[in-house]
C-alpha positions as MATLAB code, in Angstrom:
seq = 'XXXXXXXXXXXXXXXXXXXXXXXXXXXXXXXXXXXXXXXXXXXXXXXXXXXXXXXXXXXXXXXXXX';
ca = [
     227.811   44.983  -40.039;
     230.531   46.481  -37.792;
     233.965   46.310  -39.951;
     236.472   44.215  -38.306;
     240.181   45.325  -38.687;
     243.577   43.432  -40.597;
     245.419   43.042  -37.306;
     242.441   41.572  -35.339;
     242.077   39.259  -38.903;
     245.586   38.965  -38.802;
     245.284   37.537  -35.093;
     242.578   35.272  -35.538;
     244.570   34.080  -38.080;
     248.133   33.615  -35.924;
     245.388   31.524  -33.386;
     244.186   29.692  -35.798;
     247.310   28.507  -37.557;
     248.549   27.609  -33.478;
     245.539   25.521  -32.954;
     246.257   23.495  -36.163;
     249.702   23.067  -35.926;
     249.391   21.776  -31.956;
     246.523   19.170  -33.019;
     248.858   17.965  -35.886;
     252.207   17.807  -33.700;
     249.912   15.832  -30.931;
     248.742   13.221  -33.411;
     252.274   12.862  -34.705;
     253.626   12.075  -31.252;
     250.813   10.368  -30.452;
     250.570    8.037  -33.341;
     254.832    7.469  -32.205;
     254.087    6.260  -29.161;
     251.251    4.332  -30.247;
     253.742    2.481  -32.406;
     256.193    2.149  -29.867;
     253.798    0.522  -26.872;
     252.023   -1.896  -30.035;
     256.085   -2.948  -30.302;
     256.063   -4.045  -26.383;
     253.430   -6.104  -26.707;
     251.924   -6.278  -23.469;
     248.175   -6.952  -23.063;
     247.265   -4.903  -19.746;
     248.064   -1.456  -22.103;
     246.131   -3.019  -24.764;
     242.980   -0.894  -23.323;
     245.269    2.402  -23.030;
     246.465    2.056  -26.685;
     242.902    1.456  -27.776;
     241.645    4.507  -26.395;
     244.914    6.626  -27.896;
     244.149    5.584  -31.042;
     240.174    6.836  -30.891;
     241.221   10.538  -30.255;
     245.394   10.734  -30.933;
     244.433   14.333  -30.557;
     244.048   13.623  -26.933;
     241.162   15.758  -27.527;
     242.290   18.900  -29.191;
     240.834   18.112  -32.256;
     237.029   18.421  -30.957;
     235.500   22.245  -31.244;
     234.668   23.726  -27.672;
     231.331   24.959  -27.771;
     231.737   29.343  -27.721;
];
């Protein structure tokens, strides 16, 4: 097994933390403006809102096969 480095681990690691923190900060806004377009009250978004609140990751929370 080839031996893999601190700074490449240390790297990985800086990427990883990136990833999480962006998929957290999108859900936060997300679930904001969520909030905000349930407060309008207008049934044509209804469908819009729906689909926000299946994935308020818009996404970045699903793995991307390597």
């Amino acid at each position: 097994m080839p031996k893999i480095e601190p700074r490449e681990i240390e790297k990985m690691a800086a990427i990883q933390a990136a990833e999480s923190k962006l998929i957290s900060e999108t859900r936060t806004q997300v679930e904001k403006i969520i909030k905000q377009l349930k407060a309008l009250n207008v049934p044509e978004i209804a469908d819009a809102i729906a689909e926000l609140e299946k994935d308020p990751t818009l996404g970045r929370g699903k793995k991307s096969p390597k």
